[in-house]
N, C-alpha and C positions, 0 to 999 in steps of 0.2 A: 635510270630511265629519264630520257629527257620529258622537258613540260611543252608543249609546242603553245603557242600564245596564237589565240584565236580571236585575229582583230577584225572587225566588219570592215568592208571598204573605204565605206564615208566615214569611218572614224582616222583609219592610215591615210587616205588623203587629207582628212586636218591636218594630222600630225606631219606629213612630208611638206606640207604646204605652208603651217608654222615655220618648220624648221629653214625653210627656203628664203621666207620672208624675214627672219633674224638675220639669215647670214647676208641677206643682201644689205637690211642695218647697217651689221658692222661694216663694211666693205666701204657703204657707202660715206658712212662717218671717219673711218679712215683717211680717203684718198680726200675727202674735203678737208681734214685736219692737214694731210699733205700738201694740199692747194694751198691752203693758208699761209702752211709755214713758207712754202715756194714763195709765196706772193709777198712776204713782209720780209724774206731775208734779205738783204743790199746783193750779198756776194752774188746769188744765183742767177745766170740768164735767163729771165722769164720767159724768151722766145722759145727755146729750146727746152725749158720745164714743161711749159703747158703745154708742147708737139706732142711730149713722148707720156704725160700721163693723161691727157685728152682720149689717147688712142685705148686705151689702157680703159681708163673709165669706159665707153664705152662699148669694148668688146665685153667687158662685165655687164655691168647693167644689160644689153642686148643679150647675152645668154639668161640671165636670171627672168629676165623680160617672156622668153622664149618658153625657159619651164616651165614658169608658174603660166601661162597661155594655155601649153601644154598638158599640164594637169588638168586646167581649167575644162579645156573640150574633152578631156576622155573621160570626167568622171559625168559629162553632159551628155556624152553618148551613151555612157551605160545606161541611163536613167531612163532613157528612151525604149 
């Protein structure tokens, strides 16, 4: 028999909303560790580095941006 796990709401939006805000963390400490390396290697064109992970960065962040927004007003509607 399975155990079904019986989480309150406001407790699964913590935990989705934790878990959104680490991954945006790593993501974010990532692509600046990338920026870095871009920025200090000689060999790399930095024009064409920073075009294609500019864009990159921020379609990330702008989703993450998006979710956590998104969580935000629907656990604000419920409340209502």
């Amino acid at each position: 028999m399975k155990k079904v796990i019986d989480m309150q709401p406001s407790k699964l939006t913590f935990v989705v909303t934790t878990m959104v805000t680490l991954t945006l963390c790593v993501v974010i400490l990532s692509m600046v560790a990338t920026l870095m390396v871009g920025l200090f290697d000689p060999i790399i064109d930095h024009t064409q580095f920073f075009n294609l992970i500019a864009q990159a960065f921020q379609t990330i962040i702008g989703g993450f941006i998006g979710l956590l927004a998104g969580i935000k007003l629907k656990t604000e509607e419920e409340k209502e």
